[in-house]
C-alpha positions in Angstrom: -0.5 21.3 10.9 0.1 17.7 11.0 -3.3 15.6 11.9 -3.7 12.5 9.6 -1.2 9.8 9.2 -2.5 7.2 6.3 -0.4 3.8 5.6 -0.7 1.9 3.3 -1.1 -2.2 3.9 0.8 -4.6 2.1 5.0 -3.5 2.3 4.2 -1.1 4.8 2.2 -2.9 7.9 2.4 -6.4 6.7 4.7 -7.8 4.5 2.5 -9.8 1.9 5.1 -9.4 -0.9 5.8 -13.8 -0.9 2.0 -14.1 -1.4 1.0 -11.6 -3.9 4.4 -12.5 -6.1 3.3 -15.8 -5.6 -0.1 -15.6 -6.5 0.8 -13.0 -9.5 3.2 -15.5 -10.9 1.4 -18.5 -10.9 -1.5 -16.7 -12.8 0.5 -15.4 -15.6 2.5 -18.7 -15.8 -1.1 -20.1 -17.0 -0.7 -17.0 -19.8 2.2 -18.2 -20.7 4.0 -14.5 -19.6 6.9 -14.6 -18.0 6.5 -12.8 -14.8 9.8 -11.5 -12.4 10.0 -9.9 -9.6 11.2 -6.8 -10.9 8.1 -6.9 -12.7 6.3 -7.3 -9.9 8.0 -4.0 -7.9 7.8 -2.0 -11.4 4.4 -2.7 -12.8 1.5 -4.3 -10.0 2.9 -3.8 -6.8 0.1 -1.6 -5.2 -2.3 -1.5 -7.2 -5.5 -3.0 -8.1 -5.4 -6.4 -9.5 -7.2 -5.9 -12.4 -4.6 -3.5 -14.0 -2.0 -5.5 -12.7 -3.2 -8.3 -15.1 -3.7 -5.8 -17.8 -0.2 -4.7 -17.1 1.3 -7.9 -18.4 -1.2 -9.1 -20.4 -1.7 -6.4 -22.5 -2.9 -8.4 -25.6 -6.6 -9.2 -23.5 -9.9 -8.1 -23.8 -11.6 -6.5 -20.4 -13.5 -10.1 -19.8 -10.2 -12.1 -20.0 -8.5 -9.6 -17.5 -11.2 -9.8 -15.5 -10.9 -13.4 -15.3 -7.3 -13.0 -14.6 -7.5 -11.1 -12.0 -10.4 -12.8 -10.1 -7.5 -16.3 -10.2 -5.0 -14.0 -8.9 -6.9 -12.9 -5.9 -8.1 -16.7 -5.4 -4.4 -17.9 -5.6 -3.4 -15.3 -2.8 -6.7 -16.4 -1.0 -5.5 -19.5 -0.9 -1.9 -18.4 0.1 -3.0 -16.1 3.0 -5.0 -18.9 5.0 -1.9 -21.6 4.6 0.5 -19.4 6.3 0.8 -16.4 9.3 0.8 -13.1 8.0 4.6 -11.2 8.8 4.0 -7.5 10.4 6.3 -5.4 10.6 6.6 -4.3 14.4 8.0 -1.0 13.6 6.0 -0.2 12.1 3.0 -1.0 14.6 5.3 1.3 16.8 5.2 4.6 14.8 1.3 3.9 14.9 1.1 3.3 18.4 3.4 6.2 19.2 0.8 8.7 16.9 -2.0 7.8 18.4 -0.4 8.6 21.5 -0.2 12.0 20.2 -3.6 12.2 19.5 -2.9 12.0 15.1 -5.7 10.1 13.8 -4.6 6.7 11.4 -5.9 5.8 8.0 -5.0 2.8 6.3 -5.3 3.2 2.5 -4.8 0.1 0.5 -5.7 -1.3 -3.0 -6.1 -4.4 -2.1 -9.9 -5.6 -1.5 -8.5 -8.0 1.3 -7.7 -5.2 3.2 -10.3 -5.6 6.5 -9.6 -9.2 6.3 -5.9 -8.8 6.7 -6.0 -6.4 9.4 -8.3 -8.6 11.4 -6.1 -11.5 10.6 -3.4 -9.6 12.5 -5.2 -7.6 15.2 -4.0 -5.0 13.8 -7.8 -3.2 12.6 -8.4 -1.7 16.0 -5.4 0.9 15.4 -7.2 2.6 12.6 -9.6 5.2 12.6 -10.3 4.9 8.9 -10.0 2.4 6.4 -10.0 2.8 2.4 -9.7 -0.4 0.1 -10.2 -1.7 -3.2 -13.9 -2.1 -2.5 -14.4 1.5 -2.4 -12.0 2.8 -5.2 -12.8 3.6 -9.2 -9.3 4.9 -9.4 -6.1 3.0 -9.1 -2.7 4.6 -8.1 -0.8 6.8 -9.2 -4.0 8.8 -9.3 -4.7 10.3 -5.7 -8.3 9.1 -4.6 -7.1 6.6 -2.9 -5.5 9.2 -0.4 -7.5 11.9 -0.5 -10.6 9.5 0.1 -8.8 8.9 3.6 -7.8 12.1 5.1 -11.6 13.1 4.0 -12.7 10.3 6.3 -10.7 11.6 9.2 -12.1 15.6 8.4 -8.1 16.1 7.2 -6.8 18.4 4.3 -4.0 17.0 2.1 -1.4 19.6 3.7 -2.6 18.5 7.2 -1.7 14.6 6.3 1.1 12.3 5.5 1.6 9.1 3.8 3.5 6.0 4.2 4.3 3.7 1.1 6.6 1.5 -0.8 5.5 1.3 -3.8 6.7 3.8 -6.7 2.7 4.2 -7.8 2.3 4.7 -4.1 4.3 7.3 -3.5 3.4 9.3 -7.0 -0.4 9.4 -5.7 0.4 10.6 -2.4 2.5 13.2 -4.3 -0.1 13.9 -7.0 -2.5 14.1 -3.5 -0.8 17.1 -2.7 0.5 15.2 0.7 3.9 14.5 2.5 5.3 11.3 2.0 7.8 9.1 3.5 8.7 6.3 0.7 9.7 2.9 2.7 12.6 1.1 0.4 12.3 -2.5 1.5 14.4 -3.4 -1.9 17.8 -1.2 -1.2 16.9 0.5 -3.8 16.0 4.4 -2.4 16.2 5.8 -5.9 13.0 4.2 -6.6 11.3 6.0 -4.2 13.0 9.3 -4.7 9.6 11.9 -5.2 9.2 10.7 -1.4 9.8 13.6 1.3 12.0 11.4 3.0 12.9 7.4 2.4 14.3 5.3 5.1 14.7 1.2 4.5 12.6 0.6 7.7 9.8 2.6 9.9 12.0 1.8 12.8 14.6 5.5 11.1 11.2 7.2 11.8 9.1 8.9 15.1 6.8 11.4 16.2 9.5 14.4 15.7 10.6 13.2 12.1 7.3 13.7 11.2 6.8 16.6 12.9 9.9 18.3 11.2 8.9 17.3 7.7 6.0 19.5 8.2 7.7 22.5 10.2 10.6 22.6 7.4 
């Protein structure tokens, strides 16, 4: 039976990909690693910054990557309050339209910045549940992230689905045990392929998709 529906943030409600490639690159720039952005879809997008940095900067101690990571997040800090923060309105939509159905909405992000960017958007008061970065010990592909949020909404795995766009994304919701519906905002669906279903936009997606995924 289908009860929980959990989103992830960045790619999937806002689209914070300019800032956090932006932010990435500058840092590692100041490491002297090259950084592109097929590095950035492949190896830290969606997930914590902290093993981001230690993705590329493999050749550091736990201090120094700790101290990479804290710039990072103060260079997208710094990005996020120059600018207005993109949503995607389809995806604002499918929420709406669940809630109408009486499904209950997690949003399950790595990013510590989470609450802030919901706020920032007015988005925070169409979830029932939030899990960030602040509450994690695991980063993605493993499942806590996801399982943390349908046990916040009293949901099993089988009873909940998630929406992401990152490839780590979409291997923990699988490793969760829970449907998944990859989002491909890089025209490239292969990446996403251990999804139940990938679409390039939430706007391919309503209530009786989701209902089917579960009833197939």
């Amino acid at each position: 039976m289908f009860k929980t529906a959990i989103f992830d943030l960045d790619g999937v409600i806002v689209n914070t990909v300019s800032f956090h490639f932006g932010a990435w690159k500058r840092m590692f720039s100041e490491y002297g690693a090259d950084f592109t952005f097929e590095d950035y879809k492949e190896k830290v997008d969606g997930i914590p910054r902290y093993n981001g940095a230690k993705a590329i900067l493999t050749d550091l101690d736990d201090a120094a990557i700790e101290e990479a990571g804290d710039k990072k997040q103060e260079y997208f800090l710094q990005l996020l309050d120059q600018e207005d923060i993109p949503v995607y309105e389809s995806s604002v939509r499918l929420i709406k339209e669940l809630r109408e159905h009486g499904r209950k909405i997690a949003v399950a992000s790595s990013s510590k910045n989470c609450k802030r960017i919901l706020e920032r958007t007015g988005t925070i008061e169409l979830t029932d549940a939030i899990v960030d970065g602040n509450s994690l010990t695991k980063g993605k592909p493993d499942p806590q992230i996801f399982l943390m949020a349908a046990q916040k909404l009293s949901s099993a795995p089988n009873e909940s689905i998630v929406f992401e766009d990152a490839v780590l994304g979409v291997e923990a919701a699988k490793n969760a045990e829970m449907l998944c519906v990859g989002i491909d905002r890089y025209k490239s669906p292969e990446r996403l392929n251990k999804a139940d279903l990938v679409v390039p936009d939430l706007a391919e997606v309503d209530y009786k998709t989701l209902e089917g995924l579960f009833n197939r």
